[in-house]
KOLLOLO-792980 format. One line per 10 residues: their letters; for each residue y, z, x of C-alpha. Coordinates in Angstrom, 3 decimals, decimal comma. Layout:
BEGIN
a> Y/Z/X | ...
This chain:
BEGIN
xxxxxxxxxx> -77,221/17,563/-20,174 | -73,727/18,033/-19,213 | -71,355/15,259/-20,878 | -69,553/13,054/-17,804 | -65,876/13,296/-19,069 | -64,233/9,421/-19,227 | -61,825/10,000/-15,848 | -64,665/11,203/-13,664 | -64,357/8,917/-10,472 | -67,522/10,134/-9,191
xxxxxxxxxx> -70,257/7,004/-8,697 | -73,404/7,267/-10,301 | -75,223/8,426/-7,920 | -72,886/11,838/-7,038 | -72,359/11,560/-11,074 | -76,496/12,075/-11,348 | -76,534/14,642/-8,520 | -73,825/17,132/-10,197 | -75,822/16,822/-13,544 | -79,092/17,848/-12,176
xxxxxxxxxx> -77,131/20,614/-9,910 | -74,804/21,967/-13,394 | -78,468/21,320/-15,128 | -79,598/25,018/-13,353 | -76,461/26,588/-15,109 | -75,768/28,186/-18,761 | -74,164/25,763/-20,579 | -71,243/28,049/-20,846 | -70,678/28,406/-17,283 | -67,259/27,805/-16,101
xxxxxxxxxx> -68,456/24,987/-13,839 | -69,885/23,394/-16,752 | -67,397/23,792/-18,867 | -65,104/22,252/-16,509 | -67,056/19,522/-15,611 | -67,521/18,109/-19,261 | -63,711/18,469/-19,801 | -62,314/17,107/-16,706 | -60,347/20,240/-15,908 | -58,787/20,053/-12,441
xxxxxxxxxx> -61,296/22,816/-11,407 | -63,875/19,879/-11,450 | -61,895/17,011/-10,664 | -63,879/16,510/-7,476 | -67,203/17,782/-6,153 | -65,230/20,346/-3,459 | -62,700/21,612/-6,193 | -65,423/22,726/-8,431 | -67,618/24,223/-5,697 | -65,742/27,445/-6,167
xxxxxxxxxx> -66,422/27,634/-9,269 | -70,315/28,308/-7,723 | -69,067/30,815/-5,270 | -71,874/33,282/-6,668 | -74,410/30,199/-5,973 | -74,164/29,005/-2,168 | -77,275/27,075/-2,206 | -75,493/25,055/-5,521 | -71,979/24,536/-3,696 | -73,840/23,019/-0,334
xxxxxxxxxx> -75,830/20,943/-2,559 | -71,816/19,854/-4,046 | -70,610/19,319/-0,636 | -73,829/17,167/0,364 | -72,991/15,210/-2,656 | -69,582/14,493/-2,164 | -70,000/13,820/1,403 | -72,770/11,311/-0,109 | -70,254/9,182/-1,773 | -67,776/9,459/0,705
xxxxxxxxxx> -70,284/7,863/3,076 | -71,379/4,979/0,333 | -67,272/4,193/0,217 | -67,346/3,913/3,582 | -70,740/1,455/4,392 | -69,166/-0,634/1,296 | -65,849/-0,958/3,399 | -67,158/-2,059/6,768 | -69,590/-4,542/4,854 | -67,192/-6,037/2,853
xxxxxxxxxx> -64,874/-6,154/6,624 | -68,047/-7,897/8,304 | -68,262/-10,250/5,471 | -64,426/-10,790/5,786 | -64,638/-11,831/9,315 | -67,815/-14,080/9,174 | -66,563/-16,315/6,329 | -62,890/-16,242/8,153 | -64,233/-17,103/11,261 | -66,218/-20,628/10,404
């Protein structure tokens, strides 16, 4: 299990994917490495993806996961807008 360094933004759920994709790694891979310290190389899913540049199938599974939270930011924003309007508008 790869440690989740204290100023990883990710949410839990991207936080969960990049453990199980880092779980198919050596421990002492540079991606993992960088992960658990919070190097810049891993400060996001995209900056650490070249880190994987031997393992294409790993860095499109980073890219689906970052795009993941990027879309859960996103739905959160326009509910909370919807929400905003409907109580404003009563």
């Amino acid at each position: 299990m790869v440690p989740r360094h204290p100023a990883d933004y990710r949410d839990a759920i991207e936080h969960a994917e990049v453990v199980q994709i880092l779980a198919e790694l050596p421990a002492d891979h540079p991606a993992c490495v960088a992960y658990a310290s919070g190097a810049r190389e891993a400060s996001d899913s995209l900056s650490m993806a070249h880190l994987l540049a031997d393992r294409p199938d790993l860095v499109a599974r980073l890219v689906a996961a970052y795009m993941g939270h990027g879309a859960r930011i996103n739905a959160g924003c326009q509910s909370a807008g919807v929400l905003m309007r409907g109580a404003g508008s009563q």
